[in-house]
C-alpha positions in Angstrom: -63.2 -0.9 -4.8 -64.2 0.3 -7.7 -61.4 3.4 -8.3 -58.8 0.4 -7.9 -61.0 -1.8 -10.5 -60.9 1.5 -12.6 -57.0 2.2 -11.8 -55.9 -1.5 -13.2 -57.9 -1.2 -16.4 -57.0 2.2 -17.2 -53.0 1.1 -16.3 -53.8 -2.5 -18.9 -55.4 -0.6 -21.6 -52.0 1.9 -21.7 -50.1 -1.2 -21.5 -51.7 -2.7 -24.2 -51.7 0.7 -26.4 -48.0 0.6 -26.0 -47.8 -3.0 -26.8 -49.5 -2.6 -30.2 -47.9 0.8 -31.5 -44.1 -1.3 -30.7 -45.8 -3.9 -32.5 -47.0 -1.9 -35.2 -43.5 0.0 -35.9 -41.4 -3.1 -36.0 -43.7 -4.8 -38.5 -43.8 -1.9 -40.3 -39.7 -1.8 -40.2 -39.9 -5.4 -41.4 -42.4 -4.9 -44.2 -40.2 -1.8 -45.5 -36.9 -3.8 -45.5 -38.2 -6.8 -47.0 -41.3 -5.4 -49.9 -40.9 -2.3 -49.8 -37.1 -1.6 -50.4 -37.6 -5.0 -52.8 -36.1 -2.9 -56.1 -32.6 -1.9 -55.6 -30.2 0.5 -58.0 -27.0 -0.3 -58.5 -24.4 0.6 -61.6 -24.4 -1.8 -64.2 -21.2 -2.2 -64.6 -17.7 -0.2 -63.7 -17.7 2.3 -66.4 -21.2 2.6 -66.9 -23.1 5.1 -65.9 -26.5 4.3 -65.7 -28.2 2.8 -62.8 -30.1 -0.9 -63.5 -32.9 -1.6 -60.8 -32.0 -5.2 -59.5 -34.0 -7.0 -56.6 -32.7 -7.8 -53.6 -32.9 -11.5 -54.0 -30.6 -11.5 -57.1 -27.6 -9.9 -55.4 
């Protein structure tokens, strides 16, 4: 009885270890795309240039 008690938890706590690093790297994939790419570079204008830093809510 108790290999099989020790079986299922060793078989939840892998499943719950996977749970949380797929958890971890799509919130960290939605953090990235919406904070942390927040400052974008685009050309100012067609012959210009220099690059001005715009965020992603103005364009």
């Amino acid at each position: 009885v108790l290999k099989i008690l020790w079986f299922v938890f060793k078989l939840l706590w892998r499943v719950l270890r996977l749970v949380a690093v797929i958890l971890s790297l799509t919130i960290g994939f939605a953090w990235r795309q919406t904070l942390g790419r927040s400052n974008v570079y685009v050309r100012r204008d067609w012959n210009d240039r220099g690059l001005g830093r715009v965020r992603w809510a103005d364009l």
